[in-house]
N, C-alpha and C positions, 0 to 999 in steps of 0.2 A: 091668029098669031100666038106662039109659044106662049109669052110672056102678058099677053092683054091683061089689064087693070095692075097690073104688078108693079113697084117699086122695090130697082136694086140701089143700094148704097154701093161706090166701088173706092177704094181706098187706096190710093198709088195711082190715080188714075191716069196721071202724066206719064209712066214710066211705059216700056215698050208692051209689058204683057198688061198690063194695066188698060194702056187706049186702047189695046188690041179686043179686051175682054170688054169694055163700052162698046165698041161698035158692033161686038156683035151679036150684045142686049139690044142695044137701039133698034138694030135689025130685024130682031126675033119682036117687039113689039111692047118691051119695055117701057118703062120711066127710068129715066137711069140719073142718080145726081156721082158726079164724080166729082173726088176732095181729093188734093193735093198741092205741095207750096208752088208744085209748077201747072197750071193748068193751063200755058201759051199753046201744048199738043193739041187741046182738045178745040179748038176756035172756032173748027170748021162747023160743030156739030151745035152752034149756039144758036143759028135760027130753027132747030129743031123743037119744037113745043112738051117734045117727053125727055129731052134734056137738060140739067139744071148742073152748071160746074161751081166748085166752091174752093177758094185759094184760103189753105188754113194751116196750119199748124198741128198738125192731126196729136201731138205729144201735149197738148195745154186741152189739160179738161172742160175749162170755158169754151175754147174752139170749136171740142169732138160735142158740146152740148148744142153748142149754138147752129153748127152742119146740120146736125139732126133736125134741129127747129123751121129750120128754113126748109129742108126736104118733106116737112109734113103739111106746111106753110103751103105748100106749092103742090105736092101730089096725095095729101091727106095721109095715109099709111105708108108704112115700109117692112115688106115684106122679105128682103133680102137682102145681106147685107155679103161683100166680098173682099178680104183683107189681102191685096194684093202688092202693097209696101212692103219696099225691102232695102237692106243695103248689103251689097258683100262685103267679103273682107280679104286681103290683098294675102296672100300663104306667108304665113310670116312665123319662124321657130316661139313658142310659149314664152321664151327667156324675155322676149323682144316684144313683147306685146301690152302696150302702157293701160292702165287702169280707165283710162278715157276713153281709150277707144274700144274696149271690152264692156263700157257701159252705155257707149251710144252703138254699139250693135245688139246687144240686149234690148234696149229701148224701142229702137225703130224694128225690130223684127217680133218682139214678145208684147213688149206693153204696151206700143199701138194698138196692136192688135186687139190684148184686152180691154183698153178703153172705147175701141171703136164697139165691141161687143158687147161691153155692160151697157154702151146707151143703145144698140140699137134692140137689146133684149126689153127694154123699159117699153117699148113702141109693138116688138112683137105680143109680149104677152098678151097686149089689150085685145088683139086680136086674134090669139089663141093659135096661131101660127107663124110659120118664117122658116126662112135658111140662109144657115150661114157657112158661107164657106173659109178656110182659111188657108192660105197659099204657106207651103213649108218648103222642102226641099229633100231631093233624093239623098244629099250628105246626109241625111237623120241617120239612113239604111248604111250607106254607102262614105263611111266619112273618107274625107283626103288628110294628108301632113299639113300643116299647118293654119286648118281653119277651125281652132279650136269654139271662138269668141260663136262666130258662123253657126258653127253643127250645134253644141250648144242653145244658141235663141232657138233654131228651127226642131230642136228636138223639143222644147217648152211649148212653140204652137202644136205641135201634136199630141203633147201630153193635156196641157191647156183643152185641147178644144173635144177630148173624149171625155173629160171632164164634164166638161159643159156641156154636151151630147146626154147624158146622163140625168144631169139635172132640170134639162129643158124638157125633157120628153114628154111628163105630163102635160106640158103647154103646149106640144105637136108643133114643137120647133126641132126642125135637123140642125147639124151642128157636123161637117165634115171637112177634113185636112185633105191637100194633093198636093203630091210630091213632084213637082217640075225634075227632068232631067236637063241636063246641060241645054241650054235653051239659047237661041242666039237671037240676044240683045245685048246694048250696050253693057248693062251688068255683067253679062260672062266672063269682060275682059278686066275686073276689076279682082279677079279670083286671082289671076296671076302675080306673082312673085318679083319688087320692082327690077326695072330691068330686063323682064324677061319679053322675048319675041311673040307679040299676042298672037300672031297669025300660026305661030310655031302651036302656040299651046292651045289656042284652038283646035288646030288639025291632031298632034300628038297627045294630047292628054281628055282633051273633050271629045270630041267626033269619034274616035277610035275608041272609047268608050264606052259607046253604046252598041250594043248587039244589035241593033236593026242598022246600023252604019249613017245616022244622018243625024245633026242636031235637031234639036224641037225647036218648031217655030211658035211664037204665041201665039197662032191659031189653034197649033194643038191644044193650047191649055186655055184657051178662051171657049172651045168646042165642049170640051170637059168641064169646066165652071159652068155653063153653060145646060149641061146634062143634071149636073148635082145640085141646081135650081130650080130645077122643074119637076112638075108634078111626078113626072117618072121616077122619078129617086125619093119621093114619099117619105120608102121605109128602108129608105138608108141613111142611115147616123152613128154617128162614130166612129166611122171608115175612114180609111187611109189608102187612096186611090193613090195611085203612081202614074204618071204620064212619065216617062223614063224612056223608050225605045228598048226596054230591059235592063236598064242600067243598074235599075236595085238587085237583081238577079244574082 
């Protein structure tokens, strides 16, 4: 098995690309514990013995401490960690865009992320390896009109985590970003503009957007999280992989 004696942390693990990127750890031969405030998706996989779900609050440092505790509780180490939490944010002109919600997009897409990663680097160092992946977004490359709050946070996990890439290295911890292209899950449809025909801006603004002509499914980017955790990817850190259909292009 790919993944034998390994523990991944996954972070979003309710959301589409989230359960998607568990099962197909569980698969490959994982321990896989998945955190999230909804974790009703995952239920199926609970008589599973290398899976551990955890309903938390990923933004309360107690929380992202106490997830930890219990994943090592249960599978001793953790080797992997995947920040797959996100929220989008609906196109909305700069003028119109309230201090609140500029801060709980920032939060849930940047500072999860860093909290999920300061604990789980606490765990990797001891054992002198790890990898972390962290989920961004092709908007970094490719921004649209009115997802400023959006491109923004996910420009921060990429800067964030070549950072980090950098400084973990002596610890022969990887640390790499992937940039999702339009992906279809329920999220896609929250990028639109209130009012607007989602099936319309599916088809006219996403799909036709991508030069290989097809949205991504989260298989695609569960295949690729998938690649950037495994032994094969080593000696790669600090990349910014695109799963896009060439949409960064």
């Amino acid at each position: 098995m790919l993944f034998k004696d390994s523990t991944v942390v996954v972070a979003g693990a309710g959301g589409g690309m989230g359960k998607e990127i568990v099962e197909t750890l569980l698969a490959e031969g994982a321990n896989v514990v998945g955190c999230d405030m909804n974790v009703d998706k995952l239920d199926n996989h609970h008589n599973q013995s290398n899976f551990l779900s955890i309903k938390a609050n990923l933004l309360e440092e107690n929380a992202v401490e106490k997830a930890f505790l219990k994943a090592v509780e249960k599978f001793d180490t953790i080797t992997g960690l995947v920040n797959a939490a996100g929220i989008a944010q609906s196109s909305t002109p700069i003028e119109d865009v309230s201090l609140e919600s500029w801060h709980k997009t920032i939060d849930i897409n940047m500072t999860m992320t860093f909290l999920m990663c300061r604990e789980a680097v606490k765990y990797m160092k001891k054992e002198q390896q790890g990898s972390i992946v962290n989920i961004g977004s092709v908007a970094t490359t490719r921004p649209r009109p009115g997802l400023q709050a959006y491109v923004a946070s996910k420009g921060a996990v990429e800067s964030f985590t070549k950072a980090l890439a950098l400084e973990l290295a002596s610890f022969k911890i990887n640390a790499n970003v992937l940039h999702p292209g339009p992906c279809d899950t329920d999220m896609l449809e929250q990028f639109a503009a209130d009012g607007a025909n989602i099936e319309e801006v599916k088809e006219d603004i996403f799909r036709q957007s991508v030069p290989l002509g097809n949205l991504l499914t989260p298989g695609d980017i569960a295949n690729s999280v998938s690649f950037l955790l495994s032994k094969e990817a080593k000696m790669i850190t600090g990349s910014v992989l695109h799963v896009d259909g060439g949409r960064g292009i």
